[in-house]
C-alpha positions as CSV (number, residue, x, y, z in Angstrom):
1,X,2.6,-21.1,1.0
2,X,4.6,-23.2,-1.6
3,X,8.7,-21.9,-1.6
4,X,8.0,-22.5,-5.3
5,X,4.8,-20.0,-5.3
6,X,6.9,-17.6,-2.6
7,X,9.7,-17.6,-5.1
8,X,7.8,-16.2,-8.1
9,X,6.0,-13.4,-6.5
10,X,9.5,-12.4,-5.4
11,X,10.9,-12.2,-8.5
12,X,8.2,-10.7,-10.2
13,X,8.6,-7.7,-12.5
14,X,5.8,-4.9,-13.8
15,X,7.3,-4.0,-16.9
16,X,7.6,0.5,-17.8
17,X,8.5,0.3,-21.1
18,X,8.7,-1.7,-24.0
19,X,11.7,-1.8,-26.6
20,X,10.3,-2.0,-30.3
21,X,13.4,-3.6,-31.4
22,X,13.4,-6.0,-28.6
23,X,10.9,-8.7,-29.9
24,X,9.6,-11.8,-27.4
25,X,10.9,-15.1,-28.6
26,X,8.3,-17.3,-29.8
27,X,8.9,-19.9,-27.3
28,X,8.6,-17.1,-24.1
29,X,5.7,-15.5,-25.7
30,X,3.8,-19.0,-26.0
31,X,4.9,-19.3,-22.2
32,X,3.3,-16.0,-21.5
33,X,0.0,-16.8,-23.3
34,X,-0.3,-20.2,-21.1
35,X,0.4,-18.4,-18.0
36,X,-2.0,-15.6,-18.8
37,X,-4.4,-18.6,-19.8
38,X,-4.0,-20.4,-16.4
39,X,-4.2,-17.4,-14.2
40,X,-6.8,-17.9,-11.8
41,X,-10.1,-15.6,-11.7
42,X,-13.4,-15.7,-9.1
43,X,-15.2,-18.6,-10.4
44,X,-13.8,-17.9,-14.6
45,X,-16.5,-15.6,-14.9
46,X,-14.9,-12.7,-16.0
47,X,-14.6,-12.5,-20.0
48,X,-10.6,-12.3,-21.1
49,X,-9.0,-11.9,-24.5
50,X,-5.2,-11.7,-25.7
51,X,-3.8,-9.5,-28.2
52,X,-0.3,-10.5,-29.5
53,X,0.7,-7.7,-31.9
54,X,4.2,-8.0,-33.6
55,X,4.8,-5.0,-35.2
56,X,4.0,-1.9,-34.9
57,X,1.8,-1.5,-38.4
58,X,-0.1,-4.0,-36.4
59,X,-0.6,-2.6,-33.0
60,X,-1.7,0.6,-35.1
61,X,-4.5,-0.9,-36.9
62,X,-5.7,-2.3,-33.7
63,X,-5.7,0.3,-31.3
64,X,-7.9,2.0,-34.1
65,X,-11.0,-0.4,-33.4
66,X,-10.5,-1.3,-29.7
């Protein structure tokens, strides 16, 4: 296994909660969609979609009509 590959899954983090006033920078939430994008799954088939929400007004709508 890569150190490089070792070395990430080590420092990996599930996150509990989330902080409202705590926004993701731009530039680490475009990281975040790329890594999400480039995560690997059996063969691509299985369908994805991300949901970037910024406030709360917004993540209330949606949750509505998922």
């Amino acid at each position: 296994m890569p150190p490089i590959l070792l070395e990430a899954i080590q420092r990996r983090y599930a996150c509990r909660r989330f902080v409202a006033d705590q926004p993701v920078a731009a530039a680490e939430l475009a990281v975040l969609r790329e890594a999400g994008r480039l995560a690997p799954s059996a063969f691509g088939l299985e369908p994805w979609r991300f949901i970037t929400l910024e406030d709360g007004a917004q993540r209330d709508r949606k949750s509505t009509r998922l």
